[in-house]
LUMPASE-846794 format. One record per residue: residue in three letters; residue number from 0; z, y, x of N, C-alpha, C in turn; chain. Coordinates in nm, 3 decimals. Layout:
<atoms>
{r ALA; k NUM; nw Z; nv Y; nu X; caw Z; cav Y; cau X; cw Z; cv Y; cu X; c A}
...
</atoms>
This chain:
<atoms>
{r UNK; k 0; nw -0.582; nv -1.300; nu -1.512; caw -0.563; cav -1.233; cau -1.384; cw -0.546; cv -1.083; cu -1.411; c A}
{r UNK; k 1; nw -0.475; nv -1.032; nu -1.372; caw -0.430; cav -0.893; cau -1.395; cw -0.529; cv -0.791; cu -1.341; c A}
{r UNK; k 2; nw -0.581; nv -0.672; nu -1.353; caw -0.684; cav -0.585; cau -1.308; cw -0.580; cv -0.533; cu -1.225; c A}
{r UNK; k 3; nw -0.692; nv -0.482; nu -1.095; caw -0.640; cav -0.392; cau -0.992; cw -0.549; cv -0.258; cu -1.003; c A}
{r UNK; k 4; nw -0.604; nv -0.229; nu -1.152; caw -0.543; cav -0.070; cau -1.142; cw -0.363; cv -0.113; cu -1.253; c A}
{r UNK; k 5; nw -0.392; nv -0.247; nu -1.255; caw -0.207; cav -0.252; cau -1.367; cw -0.126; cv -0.317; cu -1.216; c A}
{r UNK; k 6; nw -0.211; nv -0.377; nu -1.144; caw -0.137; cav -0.418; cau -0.987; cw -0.091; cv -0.259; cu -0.912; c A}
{r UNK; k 7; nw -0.171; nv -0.153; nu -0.882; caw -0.150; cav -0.084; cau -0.855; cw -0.046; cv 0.025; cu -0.923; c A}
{r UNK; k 8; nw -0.016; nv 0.034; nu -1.069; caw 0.037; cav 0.083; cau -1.131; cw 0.186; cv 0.048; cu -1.134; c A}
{r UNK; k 9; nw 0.211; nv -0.054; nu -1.159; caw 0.324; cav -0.151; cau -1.098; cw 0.358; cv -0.108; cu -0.967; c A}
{r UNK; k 10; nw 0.330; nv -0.142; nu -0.879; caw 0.358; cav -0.092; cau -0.770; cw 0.438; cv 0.026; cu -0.749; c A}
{r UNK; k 11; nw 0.341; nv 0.099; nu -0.786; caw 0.382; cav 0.264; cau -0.808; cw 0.520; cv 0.278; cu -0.862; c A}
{r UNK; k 12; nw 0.496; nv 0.276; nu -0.993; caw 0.606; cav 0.235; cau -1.057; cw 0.756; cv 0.206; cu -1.003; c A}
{r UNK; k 13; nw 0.739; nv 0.092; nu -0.965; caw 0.854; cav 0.020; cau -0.888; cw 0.870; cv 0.050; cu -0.773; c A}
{r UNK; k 14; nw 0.804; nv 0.122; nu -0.687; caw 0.868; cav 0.185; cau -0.546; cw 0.904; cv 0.354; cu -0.586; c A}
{r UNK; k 15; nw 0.888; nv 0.378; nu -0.691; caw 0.922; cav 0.532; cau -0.698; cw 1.051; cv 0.511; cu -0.799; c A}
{r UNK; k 16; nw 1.122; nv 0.374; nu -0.841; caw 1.240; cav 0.383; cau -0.863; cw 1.357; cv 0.346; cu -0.761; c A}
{r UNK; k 17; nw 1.296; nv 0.308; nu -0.633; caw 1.405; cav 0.335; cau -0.537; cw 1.427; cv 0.436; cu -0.482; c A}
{r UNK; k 18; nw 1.505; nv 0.406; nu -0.398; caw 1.626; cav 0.581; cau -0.358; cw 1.529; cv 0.581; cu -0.235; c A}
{r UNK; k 19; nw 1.472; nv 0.714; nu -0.229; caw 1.460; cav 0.759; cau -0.057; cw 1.255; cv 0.694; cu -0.092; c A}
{r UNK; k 20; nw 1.233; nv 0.697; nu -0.205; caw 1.115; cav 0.648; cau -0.182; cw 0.996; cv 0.698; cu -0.269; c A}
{r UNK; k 21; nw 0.884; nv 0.776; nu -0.244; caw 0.802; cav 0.815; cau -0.283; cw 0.644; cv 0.736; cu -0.252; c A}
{r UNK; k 22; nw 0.615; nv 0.739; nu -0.445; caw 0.490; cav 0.646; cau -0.388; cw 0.355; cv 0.715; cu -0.502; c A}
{r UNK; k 23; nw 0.235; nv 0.726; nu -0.425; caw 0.104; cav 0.791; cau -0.534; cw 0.024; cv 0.717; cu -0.532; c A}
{r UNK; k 24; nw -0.042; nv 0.736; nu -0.590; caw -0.180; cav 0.664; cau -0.572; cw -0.296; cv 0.750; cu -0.476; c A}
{r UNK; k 25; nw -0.392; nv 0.662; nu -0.403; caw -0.490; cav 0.792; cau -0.336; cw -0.599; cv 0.755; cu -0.451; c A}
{r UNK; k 26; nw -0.642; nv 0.859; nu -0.460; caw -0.816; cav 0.814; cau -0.514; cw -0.902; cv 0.857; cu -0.433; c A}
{r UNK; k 27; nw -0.963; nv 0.749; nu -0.410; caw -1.078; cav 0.782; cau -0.323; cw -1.217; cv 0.815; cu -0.389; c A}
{r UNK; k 28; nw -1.303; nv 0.831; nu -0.300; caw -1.409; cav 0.874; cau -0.398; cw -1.578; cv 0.884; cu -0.261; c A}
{r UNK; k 29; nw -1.652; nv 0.967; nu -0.277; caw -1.803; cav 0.946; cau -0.175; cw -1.706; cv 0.949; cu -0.018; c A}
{r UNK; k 30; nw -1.613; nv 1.098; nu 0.032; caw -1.547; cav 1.146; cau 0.126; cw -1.504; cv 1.027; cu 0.187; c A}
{r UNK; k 31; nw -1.386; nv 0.965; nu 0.097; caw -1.288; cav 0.880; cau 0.106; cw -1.297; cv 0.753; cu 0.125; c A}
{r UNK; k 32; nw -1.381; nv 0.698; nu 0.104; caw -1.453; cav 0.561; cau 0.097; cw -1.341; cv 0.483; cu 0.201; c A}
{r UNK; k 33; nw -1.284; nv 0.392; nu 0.176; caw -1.207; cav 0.260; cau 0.247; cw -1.050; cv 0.340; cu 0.267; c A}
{r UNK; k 34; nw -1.044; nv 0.430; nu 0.200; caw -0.864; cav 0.490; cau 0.202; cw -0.785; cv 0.387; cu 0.084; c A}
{r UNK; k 35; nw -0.707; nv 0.364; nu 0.162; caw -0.594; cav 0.229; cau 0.101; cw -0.536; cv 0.318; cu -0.060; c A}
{r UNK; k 36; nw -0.509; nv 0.186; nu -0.102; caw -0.481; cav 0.228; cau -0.292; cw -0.310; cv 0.330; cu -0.253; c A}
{r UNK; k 37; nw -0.273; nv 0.268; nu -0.204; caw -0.120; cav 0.363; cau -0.247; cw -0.086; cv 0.446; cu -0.123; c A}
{r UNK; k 38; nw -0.002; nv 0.552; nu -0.094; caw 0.039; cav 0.549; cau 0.002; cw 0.235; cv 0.598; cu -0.062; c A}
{r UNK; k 39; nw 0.287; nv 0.511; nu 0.024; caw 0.449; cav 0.541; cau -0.035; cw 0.510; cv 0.538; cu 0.160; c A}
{r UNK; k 40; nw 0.625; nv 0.662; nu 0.092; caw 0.707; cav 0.707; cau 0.227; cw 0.831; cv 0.660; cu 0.206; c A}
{r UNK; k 41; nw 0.902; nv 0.564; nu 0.263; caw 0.992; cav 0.511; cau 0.252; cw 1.125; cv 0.539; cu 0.334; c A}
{r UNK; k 42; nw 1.199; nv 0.652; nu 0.294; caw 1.343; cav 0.653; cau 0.412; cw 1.260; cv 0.691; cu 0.520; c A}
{r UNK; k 43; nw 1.164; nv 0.796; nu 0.534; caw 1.097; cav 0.910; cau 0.603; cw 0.995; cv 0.778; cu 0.695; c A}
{r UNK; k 44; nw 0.935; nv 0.632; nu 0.644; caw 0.858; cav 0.619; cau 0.717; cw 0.741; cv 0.561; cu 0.629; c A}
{r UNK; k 45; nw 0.603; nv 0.549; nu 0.662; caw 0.479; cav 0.560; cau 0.612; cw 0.425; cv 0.383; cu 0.614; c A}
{r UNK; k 46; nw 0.421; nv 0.349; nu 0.443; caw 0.363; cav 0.221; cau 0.408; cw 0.211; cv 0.241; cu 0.331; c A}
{r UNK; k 47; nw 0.097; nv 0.218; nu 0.378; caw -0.048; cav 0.180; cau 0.319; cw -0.057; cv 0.099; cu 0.293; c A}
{r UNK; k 48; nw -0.091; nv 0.054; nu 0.131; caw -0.152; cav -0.053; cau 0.066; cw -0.230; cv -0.056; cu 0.048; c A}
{r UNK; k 49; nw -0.331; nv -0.146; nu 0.056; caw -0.424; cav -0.193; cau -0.038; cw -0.412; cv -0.303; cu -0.144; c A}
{r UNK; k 50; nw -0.449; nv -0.265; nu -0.266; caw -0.406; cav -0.367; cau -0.379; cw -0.512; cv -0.449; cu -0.435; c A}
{r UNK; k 51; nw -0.474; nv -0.555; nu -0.405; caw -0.580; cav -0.632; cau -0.438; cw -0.555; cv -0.741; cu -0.568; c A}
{r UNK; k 52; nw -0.610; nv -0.802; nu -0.662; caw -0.598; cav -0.896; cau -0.764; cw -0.596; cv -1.005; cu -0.644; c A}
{r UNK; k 53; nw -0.493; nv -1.102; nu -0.701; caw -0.492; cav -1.244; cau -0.597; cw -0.643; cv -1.303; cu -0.607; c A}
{r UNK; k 54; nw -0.682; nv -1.368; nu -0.481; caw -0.810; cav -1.402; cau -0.414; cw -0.850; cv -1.369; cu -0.372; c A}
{r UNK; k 55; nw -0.844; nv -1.212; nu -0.368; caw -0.983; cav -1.101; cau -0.317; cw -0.927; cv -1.047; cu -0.208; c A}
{r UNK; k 56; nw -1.023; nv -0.999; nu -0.108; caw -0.960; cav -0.959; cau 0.036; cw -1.046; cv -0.815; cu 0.034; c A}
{r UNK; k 57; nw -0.974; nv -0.725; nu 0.142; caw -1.049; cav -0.588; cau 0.162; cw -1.168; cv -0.603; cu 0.189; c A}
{r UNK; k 58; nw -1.241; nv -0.489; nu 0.173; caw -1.381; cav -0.502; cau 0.220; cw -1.390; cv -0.469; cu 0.404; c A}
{r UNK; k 59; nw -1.454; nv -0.512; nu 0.434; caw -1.453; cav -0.459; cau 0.602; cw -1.418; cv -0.331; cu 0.631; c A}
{r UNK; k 60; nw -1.466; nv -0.230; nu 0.510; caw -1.428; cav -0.079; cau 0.544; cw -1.286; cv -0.037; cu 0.540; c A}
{r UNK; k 61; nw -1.242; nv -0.110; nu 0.412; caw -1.094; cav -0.138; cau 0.412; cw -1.015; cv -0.139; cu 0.489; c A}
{r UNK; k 62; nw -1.071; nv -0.288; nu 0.544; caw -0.971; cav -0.313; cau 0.644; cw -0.977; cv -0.245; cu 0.778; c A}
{r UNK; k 63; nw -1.081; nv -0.204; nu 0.799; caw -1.125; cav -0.077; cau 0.957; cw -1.006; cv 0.016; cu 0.905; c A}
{r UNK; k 64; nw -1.011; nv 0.065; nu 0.796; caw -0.908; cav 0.161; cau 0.742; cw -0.751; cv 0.177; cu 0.772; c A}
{r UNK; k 65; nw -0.733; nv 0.049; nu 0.746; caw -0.567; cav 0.000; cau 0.739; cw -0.558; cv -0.028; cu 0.901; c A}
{r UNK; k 66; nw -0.638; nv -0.105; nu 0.956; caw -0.620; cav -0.097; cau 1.152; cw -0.631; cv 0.020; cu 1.169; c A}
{r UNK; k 67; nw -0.683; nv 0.145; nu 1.133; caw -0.663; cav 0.276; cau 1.210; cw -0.540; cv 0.334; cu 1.174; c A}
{r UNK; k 68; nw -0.460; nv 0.291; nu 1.018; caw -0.359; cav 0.392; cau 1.040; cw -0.215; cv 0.271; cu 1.105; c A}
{r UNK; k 69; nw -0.283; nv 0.169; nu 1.110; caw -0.203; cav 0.066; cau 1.218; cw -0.175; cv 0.097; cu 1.328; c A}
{r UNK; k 70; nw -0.265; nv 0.139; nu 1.401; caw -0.331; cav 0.184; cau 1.521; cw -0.214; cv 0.338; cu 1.559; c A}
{r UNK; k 71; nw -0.175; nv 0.352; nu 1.463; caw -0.085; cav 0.486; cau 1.503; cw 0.067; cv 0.518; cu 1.450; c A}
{r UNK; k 72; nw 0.083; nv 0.386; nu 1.407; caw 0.201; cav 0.339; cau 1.418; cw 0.280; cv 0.346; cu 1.204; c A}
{r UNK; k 73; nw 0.154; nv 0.372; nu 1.177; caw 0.221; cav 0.339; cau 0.995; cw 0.241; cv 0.187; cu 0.951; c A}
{r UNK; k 74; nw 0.283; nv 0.167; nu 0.829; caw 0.271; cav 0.010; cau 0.834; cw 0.152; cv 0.002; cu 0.707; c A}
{r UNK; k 75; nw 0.126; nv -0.114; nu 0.703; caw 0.005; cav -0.143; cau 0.625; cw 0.011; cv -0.287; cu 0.523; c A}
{r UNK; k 76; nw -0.065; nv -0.255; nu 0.421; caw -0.049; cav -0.412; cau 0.392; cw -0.164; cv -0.431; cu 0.299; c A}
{r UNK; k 77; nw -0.218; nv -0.562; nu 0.268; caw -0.299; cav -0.547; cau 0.153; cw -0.187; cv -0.633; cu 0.041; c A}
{r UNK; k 78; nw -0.187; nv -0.647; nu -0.047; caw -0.044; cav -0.649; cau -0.139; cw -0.142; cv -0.701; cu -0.274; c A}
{r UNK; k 79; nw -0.073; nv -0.789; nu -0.320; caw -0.130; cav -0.875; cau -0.432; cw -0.009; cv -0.840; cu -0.559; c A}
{r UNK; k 80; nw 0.069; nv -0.756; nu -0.555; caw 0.171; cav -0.754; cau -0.586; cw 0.291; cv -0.708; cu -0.570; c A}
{r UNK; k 81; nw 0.386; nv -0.647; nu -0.626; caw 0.503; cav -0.593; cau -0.625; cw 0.592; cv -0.685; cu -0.512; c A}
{r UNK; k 82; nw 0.588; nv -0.790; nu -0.522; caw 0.674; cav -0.872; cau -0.432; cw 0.665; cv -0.836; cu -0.286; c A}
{r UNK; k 83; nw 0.516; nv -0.852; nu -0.249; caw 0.489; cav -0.804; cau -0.136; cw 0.543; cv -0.687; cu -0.063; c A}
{r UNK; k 84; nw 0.520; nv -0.592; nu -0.153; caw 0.533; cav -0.444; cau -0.136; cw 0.680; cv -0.433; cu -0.111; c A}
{r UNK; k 85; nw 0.800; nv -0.480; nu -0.137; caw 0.905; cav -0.438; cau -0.186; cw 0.991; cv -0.564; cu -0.060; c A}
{r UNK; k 86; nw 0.908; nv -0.679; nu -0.011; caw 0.933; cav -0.764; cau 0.098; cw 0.933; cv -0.625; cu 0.237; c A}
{r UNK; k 87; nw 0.815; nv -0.597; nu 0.260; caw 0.762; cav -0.498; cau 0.327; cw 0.858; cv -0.369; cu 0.380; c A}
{r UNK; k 88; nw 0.848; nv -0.259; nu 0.237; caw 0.992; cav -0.204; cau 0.259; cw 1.076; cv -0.223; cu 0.300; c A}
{r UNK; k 89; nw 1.157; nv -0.328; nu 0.219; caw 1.278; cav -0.410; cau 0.323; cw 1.261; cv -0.425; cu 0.462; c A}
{r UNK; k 90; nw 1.159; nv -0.496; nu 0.516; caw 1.157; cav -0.500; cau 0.661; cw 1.127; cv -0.381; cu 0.732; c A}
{r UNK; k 91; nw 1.049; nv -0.283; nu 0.682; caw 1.092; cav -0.131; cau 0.760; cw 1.186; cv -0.112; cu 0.811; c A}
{r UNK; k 92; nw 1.300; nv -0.103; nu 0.690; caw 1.488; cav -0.054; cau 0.723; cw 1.516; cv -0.144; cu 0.824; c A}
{r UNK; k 93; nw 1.459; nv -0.245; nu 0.811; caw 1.551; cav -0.402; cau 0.891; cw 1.476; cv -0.377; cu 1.049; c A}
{r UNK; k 94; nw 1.345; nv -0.324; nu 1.051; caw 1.281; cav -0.304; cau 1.209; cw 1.305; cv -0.189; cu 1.234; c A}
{r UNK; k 95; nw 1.391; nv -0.096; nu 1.236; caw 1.467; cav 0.057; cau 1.274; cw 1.565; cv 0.047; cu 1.308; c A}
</atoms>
C-alpha cells in the first residue's frame, strides 16, 4: 500500500504538469489542524484534497474542513489517487 505522502506527491506532481494548473502541498501543523493535503487552482478555479491511502477516510475534523470550503463554493475531494484528482479537474471545465 503506498504511504500518504508518495499519494500526495504524485498528485502534485501530475496536476502541476497541466496547462493552467497550479498545485502545493499545505502543511498543516497545531494552527492548522484538519486543512486538506493539497490545494491546486485549476483554469482560475479552487480544488481541496484530502489524500488518503485506499481504506482510510478523513477524520471528522477533516471532513468539517472540506464542508466549509464546500460551503463556499470550492470543490473538494478526498482522493485515493491521481485518477481521482484528474477525473475531478475534468469535471470543473465540463461544470462551467
Amino acid at each position: 500500500m503506498p504511504l500518504e505522502k508518495s499519494i500526495v506527491n504524485n498528485i502534485i506532481k501530475k496536476a502541476n504538469a497541466r496547462p493552467f494548473t497550479y498545485a502545493r502541498k499545505l502543511h498543516g501543523g497545531m494552527y492548522q489542524a484538519g486543512l486538506p493535503d493539497i490545494l491546486i487552482c485549476h483554469d482560475g478555479r479552487l480544488l481541496m484534497v484530502e489524500a488518503k491511502q485506499p481504506g482510510k477516510k478523513p477524520t471528522p475534523l477533516q471532513r468539517a474542513e472540506l464542508d466549509k470550503w464546500a460551503a463556499v463554493g470550492a470543490c473538494t475531494l478526498v482522493a485515493y489517487g491521481w485518477g481521482e484528482v484528474e477525473d475531478a479537474l475534468d469535471a470543473m471545465l465540463e461544470g462551467y
